[in-house]
C-alpha positions in Angstrom: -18.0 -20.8 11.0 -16.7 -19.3 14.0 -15.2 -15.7 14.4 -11.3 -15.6 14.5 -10.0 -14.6 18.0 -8.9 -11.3 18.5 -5.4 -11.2 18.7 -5.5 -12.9 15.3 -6.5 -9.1 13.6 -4.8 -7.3 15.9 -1.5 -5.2 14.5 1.5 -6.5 15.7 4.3 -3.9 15.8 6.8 -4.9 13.2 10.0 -6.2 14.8 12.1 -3.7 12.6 10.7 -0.3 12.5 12.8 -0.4 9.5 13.2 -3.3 7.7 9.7 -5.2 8.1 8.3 -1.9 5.8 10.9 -2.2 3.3 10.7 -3.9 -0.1 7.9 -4.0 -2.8 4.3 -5.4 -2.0 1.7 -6.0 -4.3 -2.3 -6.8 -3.9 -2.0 -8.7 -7.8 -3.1 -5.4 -9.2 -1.2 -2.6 -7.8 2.7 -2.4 -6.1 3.9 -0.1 -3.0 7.3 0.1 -3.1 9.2 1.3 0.5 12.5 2.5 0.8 14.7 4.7 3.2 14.9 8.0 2.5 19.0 8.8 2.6 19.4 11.6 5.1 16.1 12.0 6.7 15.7 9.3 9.0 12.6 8.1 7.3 11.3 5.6 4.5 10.2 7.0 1.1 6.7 5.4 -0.6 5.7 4.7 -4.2 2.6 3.4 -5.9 1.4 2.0 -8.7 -2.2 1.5 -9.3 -4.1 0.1 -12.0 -8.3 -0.4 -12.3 -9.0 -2.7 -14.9 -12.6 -1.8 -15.9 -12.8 -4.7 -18.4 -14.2 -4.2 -22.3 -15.3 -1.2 -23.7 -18.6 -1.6 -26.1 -16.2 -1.9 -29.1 -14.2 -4.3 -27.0 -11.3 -1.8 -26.4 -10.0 -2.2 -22.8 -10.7 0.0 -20.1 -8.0 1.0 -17.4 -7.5 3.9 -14.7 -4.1 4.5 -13.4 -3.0 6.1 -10.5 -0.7 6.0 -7.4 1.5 8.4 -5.4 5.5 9.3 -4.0 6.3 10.7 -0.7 7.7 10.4 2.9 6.3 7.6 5.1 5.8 8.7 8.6 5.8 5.3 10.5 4.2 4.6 14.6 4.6 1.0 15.1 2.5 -1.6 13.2 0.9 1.7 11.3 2.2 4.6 8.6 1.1 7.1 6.6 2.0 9.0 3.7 0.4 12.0 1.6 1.0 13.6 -1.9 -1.3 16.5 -2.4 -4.9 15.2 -2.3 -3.5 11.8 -2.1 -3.7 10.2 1.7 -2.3 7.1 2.3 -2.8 4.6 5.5 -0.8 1.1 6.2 -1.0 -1.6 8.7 1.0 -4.2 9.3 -0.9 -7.4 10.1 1.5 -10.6 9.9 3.4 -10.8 7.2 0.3 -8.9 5.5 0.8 -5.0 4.4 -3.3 -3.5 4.5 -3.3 -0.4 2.9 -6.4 2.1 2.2 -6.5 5.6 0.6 -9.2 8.8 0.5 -10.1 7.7 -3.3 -7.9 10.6 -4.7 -4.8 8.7 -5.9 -5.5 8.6 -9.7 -8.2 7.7 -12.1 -11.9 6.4 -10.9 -12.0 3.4 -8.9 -8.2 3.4 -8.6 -7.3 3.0 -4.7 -4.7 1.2 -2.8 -7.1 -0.2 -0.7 -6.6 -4.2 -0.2 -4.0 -6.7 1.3 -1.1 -6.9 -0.5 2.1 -9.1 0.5 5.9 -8.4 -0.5 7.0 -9.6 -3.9 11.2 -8.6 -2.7 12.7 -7.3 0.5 14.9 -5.2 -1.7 14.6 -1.5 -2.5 
């Protein structure tokens, strides 16, 4: 199996700087939700995160939560956002939203880290 070219990972700057954030994306487990923030020029982020840790020994499930709110600061085909301990980084690759995190946005083993695609271009 061959190696994909390049340009094929490469970011591409979003055609918008607006409207290709906006909307709710989801990775099947946890949603990002983007919308502008009246007033300030910029987009606002929220994020829901679940770990699903399975069965307990008495079969009682196990789940984490965790996730974050705050301002977006956008550069092209990347963004960022933080809430107290909680960092936040997003690419735009495609019509994919990659997102990864510093591991303090909630319970153990919650993270935004994955590929998530968007679920509505509505607030």
């Amino acid at each position: 199996m061959g190696q994909p070219a390049p340009a094929v990972l490469d970011p591409a700057a979003p055609l918008d700087p607006v409207r290709d954030w906006l909307g709710t994306w989801s990775d099947g487990a946890g949603t990002i939700r983007i919308w502008p923030a009246p007033g300030l020029g910029r987009m606002q982020i929220e994020s829901t995160l679940r770990w699903d840790g399975g069965a307990g020994p008495n079969g009682e499930p196990r789940a984490n939560f965790g996730g974050m709110h705050g301002l977006l600061e956008v550069q092209g085909a990347k963004a960022s956002a933080a809430e107290g301990a909680c960092q936040v980084v997003l690419t735009r690759i495609g019509r994919y939203l990659v997102a990864d995190d510093d591991g303090d946005c909630g319970g153990i083993n919650v993270r935004h880290t994955g590929v998530y695609v968007r679920i509505n271009a509505g607030r």
